[in-house]
N, C-alpha and C positions, 0 to 999 in steps of 0.2 A: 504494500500500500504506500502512497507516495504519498508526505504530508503536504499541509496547504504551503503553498507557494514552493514547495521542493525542487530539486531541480532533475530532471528524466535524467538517463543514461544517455540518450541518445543528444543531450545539449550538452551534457560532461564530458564526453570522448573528447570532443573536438578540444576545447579549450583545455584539457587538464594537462597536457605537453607545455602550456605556455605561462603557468605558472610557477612563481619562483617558491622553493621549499621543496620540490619532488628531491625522494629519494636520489642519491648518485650527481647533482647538483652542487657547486658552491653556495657551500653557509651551509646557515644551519636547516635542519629539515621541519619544516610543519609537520603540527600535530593530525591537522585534515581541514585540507583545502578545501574539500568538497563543502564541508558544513561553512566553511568561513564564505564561499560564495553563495552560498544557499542563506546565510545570515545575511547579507547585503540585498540580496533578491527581495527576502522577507520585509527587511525596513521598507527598502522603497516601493513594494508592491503593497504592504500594509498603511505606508504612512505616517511611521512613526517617526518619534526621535531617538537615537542613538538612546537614548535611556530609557526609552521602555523595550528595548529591543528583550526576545525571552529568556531569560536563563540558560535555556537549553545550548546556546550558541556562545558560551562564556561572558564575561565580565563586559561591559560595554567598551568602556574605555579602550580595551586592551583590542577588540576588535575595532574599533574606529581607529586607534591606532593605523593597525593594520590597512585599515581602508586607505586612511590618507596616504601614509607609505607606497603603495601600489596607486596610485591614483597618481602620486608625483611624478614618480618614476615611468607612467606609461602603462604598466600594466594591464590597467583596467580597460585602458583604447584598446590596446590588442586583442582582449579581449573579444571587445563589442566588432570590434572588423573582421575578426573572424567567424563569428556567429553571423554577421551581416553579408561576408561572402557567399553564405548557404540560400541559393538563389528559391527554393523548397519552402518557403515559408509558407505551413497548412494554411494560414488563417489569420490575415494580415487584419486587426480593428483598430478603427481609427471611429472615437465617438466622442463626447463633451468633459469625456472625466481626463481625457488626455490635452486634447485641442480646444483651447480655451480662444475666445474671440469676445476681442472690446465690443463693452455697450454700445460704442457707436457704430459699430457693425451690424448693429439688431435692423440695418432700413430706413431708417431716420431719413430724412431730409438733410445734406449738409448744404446747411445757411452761408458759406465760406465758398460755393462753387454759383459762378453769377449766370444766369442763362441764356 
């Protein structure tokens, strides 16, 4: 069973090569990657802030840490470009909780364009 916001096998393959911590790598080795991106998935698909993030995924701090760190450094672009290259996307949405448009988009009249 896959928890809410988890992330498939089939979206960890690709990306799990381009994170730093695997095994056989310079430095030191994470303790698991998998949960540490599956905890950033969670914030931003839930919404939260770094401090309510859930227990399950460790201490906040130490994962926002984290975050920033790879966020610096690139990491997390490479990520996203190579999820992006996968041309397969089941079930592209695009609705209001994403693509937010000014009030003045609602049709109005703009008083500023002279006729």
């Amino acid at each position: 069973m896959t928890r809410r916001y988890g992330l498939w096998l089939d979206l960890w393959e690709p990306i799990q090569n381009l994170l730093p911590g695997r095994f056989g790598t310079v430095g030191r080795t994470a303790k698991d990657n998998r949960l540490f991106v599956e905890a950033i998935l969670y914030r931003y698909r839930a919404g939260i802030p770094w401090t309510d993030l859930p227990q399950r995924f460790g201490d906040f701090p130490v994962v926002h840490t984290r975050f920033s760190r790879w966020s610096h450094s690139g990491v997390i672009e490479r990520v996203f470009q190579a999820l992006a290259e996968d041309a397969d996307n089941e079930y592209p949405i695009i609705d209001a909780t994403i693509v937010r448009a000014h009030q003045h988009s609602a049709g109005a009249k703009n008083s500023s364009v002279q006729p």
